[in-house]
C-alpha positions in Angstrom: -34.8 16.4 32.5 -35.5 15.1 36.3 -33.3 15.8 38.7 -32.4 12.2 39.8 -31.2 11.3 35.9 -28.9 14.7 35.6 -27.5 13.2 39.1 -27.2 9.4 37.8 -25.4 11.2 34.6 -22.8 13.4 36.4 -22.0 10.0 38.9 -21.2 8.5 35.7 -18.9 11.3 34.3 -17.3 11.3 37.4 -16.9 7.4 37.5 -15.7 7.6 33.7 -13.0 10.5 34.5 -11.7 8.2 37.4 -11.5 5.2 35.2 -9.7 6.9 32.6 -7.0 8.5 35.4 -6.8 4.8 36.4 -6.1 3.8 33.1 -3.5 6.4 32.2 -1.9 5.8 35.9 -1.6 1.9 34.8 -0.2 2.8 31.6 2.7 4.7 32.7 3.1 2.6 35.3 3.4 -0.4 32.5 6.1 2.0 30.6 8.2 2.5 33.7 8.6 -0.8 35.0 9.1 -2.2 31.9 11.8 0.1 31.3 13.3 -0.1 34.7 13.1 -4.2 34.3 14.7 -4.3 30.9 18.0 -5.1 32.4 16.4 -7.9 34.0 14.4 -8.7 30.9 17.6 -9.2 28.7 19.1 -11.3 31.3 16.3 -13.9 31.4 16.3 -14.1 27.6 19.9 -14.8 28.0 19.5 -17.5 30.2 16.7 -19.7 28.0 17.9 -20.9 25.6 20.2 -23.1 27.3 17.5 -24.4 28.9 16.4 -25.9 25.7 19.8 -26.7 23.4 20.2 -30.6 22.9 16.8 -31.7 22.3 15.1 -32.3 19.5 13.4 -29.7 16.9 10.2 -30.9 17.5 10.2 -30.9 21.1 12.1 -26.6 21.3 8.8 -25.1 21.1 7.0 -27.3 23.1 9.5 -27.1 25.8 9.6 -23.2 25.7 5.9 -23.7 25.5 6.3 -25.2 29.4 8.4 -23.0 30.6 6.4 -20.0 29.0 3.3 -21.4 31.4 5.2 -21.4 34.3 6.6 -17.8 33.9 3.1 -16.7 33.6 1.8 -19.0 36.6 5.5 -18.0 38.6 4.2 -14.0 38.0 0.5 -14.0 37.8 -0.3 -16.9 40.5 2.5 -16.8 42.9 4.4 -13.6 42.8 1.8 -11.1 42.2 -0.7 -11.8 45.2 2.5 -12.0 47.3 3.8 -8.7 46.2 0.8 -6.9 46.8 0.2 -8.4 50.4 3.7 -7.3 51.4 3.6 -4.1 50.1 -0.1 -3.8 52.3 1.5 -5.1 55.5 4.9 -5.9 55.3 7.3 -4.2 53.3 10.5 -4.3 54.6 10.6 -8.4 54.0 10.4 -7.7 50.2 14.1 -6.4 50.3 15.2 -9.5 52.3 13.6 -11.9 49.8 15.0 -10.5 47.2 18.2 -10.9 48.6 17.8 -14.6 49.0 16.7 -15.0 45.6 19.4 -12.9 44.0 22.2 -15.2 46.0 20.4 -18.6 44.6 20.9 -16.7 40.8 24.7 -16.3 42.5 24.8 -20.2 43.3 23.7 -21.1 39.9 25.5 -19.0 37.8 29.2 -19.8 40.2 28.2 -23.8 39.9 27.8 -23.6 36.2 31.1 -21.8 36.0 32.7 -24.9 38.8 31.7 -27.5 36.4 32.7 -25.6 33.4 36.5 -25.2 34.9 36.2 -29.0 35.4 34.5 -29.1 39.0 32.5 -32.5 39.8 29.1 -32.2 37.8 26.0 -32.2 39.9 23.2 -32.7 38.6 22.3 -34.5 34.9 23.9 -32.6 31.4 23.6 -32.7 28.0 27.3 -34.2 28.3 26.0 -37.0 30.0 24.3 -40.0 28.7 20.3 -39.1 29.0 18.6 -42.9 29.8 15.2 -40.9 30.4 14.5 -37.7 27.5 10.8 -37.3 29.1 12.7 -37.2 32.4 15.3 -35.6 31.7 13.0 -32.5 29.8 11.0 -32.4 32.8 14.1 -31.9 34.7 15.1 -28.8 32.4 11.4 -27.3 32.4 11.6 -28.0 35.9 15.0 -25.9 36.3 14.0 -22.7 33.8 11.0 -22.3 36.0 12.8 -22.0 38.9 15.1 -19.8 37.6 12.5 -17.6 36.1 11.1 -17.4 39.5 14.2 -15.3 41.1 14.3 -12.8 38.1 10.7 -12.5 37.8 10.4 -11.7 41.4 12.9 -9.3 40.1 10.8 -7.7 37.6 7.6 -7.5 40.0 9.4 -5.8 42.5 10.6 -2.9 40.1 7.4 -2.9 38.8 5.8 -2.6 42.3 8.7 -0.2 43.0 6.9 2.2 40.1 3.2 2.0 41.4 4.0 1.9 44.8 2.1 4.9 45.8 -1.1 4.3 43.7 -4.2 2.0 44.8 -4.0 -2.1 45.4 -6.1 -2.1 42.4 -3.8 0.0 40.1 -1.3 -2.2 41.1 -2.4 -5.4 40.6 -3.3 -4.7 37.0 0.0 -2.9 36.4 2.0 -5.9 37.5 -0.4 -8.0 35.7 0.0 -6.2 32.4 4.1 -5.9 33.1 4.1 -9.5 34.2 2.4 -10.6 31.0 4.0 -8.3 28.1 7.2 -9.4 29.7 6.7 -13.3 29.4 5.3 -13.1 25.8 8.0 -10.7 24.9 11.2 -12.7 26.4 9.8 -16.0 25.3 8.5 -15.0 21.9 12.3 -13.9 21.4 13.5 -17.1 23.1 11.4 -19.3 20.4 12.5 -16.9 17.6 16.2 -17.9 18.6 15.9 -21.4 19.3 14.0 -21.5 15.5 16.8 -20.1 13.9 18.3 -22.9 12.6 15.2 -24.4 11.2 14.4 -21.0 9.5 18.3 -21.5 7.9 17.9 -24.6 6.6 13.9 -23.9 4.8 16.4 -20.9 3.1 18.9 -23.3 2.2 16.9 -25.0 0.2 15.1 -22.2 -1.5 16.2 -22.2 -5.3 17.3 -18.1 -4.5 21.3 -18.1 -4.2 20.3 -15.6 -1.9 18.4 -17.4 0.1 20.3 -20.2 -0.1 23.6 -18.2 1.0 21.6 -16.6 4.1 20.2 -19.9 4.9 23.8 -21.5 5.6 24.6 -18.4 7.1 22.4 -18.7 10.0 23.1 -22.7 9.8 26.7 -21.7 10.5 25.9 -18.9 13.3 23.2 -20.4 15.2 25.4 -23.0 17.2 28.1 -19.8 18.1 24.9 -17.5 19.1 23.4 -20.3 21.2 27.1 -21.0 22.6 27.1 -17.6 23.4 24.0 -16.9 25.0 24.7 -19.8 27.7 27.7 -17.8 28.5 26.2 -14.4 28.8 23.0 -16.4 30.5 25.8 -17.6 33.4 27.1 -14.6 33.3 23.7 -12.9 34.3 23.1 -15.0 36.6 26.0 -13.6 38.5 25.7 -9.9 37.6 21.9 -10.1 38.3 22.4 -11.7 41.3 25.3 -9.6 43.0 23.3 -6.7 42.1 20.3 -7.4 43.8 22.4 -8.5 46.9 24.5 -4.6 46.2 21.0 -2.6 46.2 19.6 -5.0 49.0 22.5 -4.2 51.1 22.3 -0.8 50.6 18.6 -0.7 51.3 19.3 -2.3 54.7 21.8 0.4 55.8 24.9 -1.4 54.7 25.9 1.0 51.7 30.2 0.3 51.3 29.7 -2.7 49.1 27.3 -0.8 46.3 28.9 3.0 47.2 32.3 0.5 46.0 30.2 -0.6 42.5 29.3 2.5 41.6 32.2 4.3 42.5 33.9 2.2 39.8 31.1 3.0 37.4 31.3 7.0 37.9 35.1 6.6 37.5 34.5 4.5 34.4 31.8 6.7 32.8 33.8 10.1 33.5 37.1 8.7 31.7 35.7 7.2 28.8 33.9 10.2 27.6 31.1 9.8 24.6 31.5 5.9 26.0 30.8 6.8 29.6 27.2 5.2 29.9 28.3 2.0 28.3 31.6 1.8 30.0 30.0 2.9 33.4 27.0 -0.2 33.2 29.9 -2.4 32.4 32.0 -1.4 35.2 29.3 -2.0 37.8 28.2 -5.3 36.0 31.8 -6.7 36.8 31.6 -5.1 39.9 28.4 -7.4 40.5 29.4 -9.9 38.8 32.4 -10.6 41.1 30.6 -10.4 44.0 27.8 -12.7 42.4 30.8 -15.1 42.0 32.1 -15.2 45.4 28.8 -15.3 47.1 27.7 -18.2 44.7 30.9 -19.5 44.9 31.2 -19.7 48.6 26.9 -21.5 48.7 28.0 -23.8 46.0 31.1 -25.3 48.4 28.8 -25.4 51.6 26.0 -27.0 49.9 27.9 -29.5 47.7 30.0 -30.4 51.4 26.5 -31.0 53.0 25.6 -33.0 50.0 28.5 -35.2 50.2 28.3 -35.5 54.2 24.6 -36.9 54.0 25.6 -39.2 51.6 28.3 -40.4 53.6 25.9 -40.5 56.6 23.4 -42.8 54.3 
C-alpha cells in the first residue's frame, strides 16, 4: 500500500479517536449539567403553568407553544453565545449577572406574594376584566419568556460550570444539547399538565366505569394541582432566586449569608436521621427563600414608589 494512503488512513484514525473523546466528553458533560440543573429544571416547570391558566383550551398549547420558542431562542440565541464569550474573556462578570437575575426572580416571586396578601395589583390578572385576550396573551407569553430567561441563564451557567475546562467547541454543543433536552423536557411536561383536564373529560365519557371514574377524578384534581403549582412556582421564584444571590455572594468573598444557609441544612440533615437529605434541601430552601423574600420584597417597594412618583410627575 503507498506510503501517503497508510498516512491519510492513520490521520483519519487519529481524527476518528478525537471525535469520539469529544463525543463522550459532551455526553457526560450533558449528564452532569442536567443533573446539577434539575433543581432549577423543577422550578421552571413550576412556574408555567400559571402562565397559561384562564385561557381557553384551544389557545394552552399554542400559548406554551410560544413560550416553548422563546426558551429555545432565550438559550440557544441569546444566552449561549454570551456564556461562551464570558467564559473566553470575562469570567468573573458571569457571577455578577447571575446575581442580578436571581434578585429580579426575588422581585417577582415577593410581588406575586404583595398582591396575593391584598397589595395594590400592578400589572393586568386573570381577576381583572381582560378588554384585549390577543393582548393580554401576548402580555403572558411576553412575561414566561422573561422569566425563563433568569432560570435559563441559570441552567447554562451550571452547565458551563461542568464543561468549563474542555474546548469552546465542546462547550457550545454541550450547552446546546442541555439547553435543548431541557426546553422539550419542562415544556413537554408543562403541556402534559395543562392537558389534564381535557384528557379527564375524553375518560369521562368513555362507556368504562373505570374510565369514567378516573376521568372525573382528574376533572376534580386538575384545578387543586394547577392551584398548587402557581404556589410552589412563587415560591421558586424566591428560593431560586435567594439562592443564586447565597452562592453569588459567597463566590464574591462574602460567605456569612450562605455559611448561615447551610449551617441550618447540616443541622437539619444530622437531626432528622434517614430524613436528613430531604430535611437538609428544605432547610436551606427556607433559608433561600426568606432571603429571596426580603430582597424581592425590599425591589418591589422601591420600584412600585418610583412608579408612583413618575406618575405623579406626569
Amino acid at each position: 500500500m503507498p506510503s501517503g494512503l497508510v498516512a491519510l488512513l492513520d490521520d483519519v484514525s487519529v481524527i476518528a479517536r478525537a471525535a469520539a473523546a469529544s463525543l463522550d466528553d459532551v455526553g457526560m458533560g450533558v449528564a452532569k449539567a442536567g443533573t446539577k440543573a434539575a433543581g432549577v429544571v423543577i422550578d421552571d416547570a413550576a412556574v408555567t403553568p400559571g402562565y397559561v391558566t384562564g385561557f381557553t383550551p384551544d389557545r394552552e398549547l399554542p400559548i406554551i407553544w410560544k413560550i416553548t420558542k422563546g426558551s429555545l431562542f432565550n438559550k440557544l440565541v441569546i444566552l449561549l453565545p454570551i456564556a461562551l464569550l464570558l467564559s473566553a474573556f470575562l469570567p468573573q462578570a458571569i457571577t455578577p449577572i447571575l446575581m442580578l437575575g436571581g434578585l429580579y426572580l426575588a422581585f417577582e416571586g415577593a410581588e406575586k406574594i404583595i398582591e396575593k396578601l391584598g397589595g395594590e395589583k400592578h400589572g393586568e390578572t386573570l381577576e381583572d376584566p381582560v378588554e384585549d385576550i390577543a393582548t393580554f396573551e401576548k402580555t403572558r407569553v411576553s412575561g414566561a419568556v422573561r422569566t425563563d430567561l433568569i432560570l435559563s441563564a441559570e441552567i447554562m451557567a451550571i452547565a458551563l460550570g461542568t464543561v468549563s475546562e474542555e474546548t469552546i467547541v465542546t462547550q457550545a454543543v454541550t450547552l446546546a444539547l442541555v439547553g435543548i433536552a431541557i426546553t422539550v423536557a419542562v415544556y413537554g411536561a408543562v403541556a402534559l399538565i395543562v392537558k389534564m383536564d381535557d384528557v379527564g373529560l375524553h375518560l369521562a365519557q368513555k362507556p368504562s366505569a373505570a374510565a369514567q371514574a378516573t376521568g372525573r377524578g382528574l376533572l376534580k384534581a386538575m384545578p387543586v394541582v394547577l392551584s398548587l403549582l402557581g404556589s410552589v412556582g412563587t415560591l421558586a421564584m424566591l428560593w431560586v432566586g435567594g439562592g443564586i444571590i447565597l452562592h453569588g455572594l459567597e463566590e464574591l468573598g462574602v460567605p456569612g449569608p450562605a455559611h448561615i444557609a447551610h449551617g441550618l441544612e447540616h443541622t437539619l440533615a444530622e437531626a432528622t436521621g434517614p430524613l436528613g437529605p430531604v430535611a437538609g434541601w428544605l432547610g436551606y430552601a427556607v433559608a433561600s427563600a426568606i432571603v429571596g423574600l426580603v430582597l424581592g420584597a425590599i425591589v418591589a417597594v422601591v420600584v412600585h414608589l418610583v412608579a408612583k412618583a413618575r406618575g405623579k410627575a406626569h
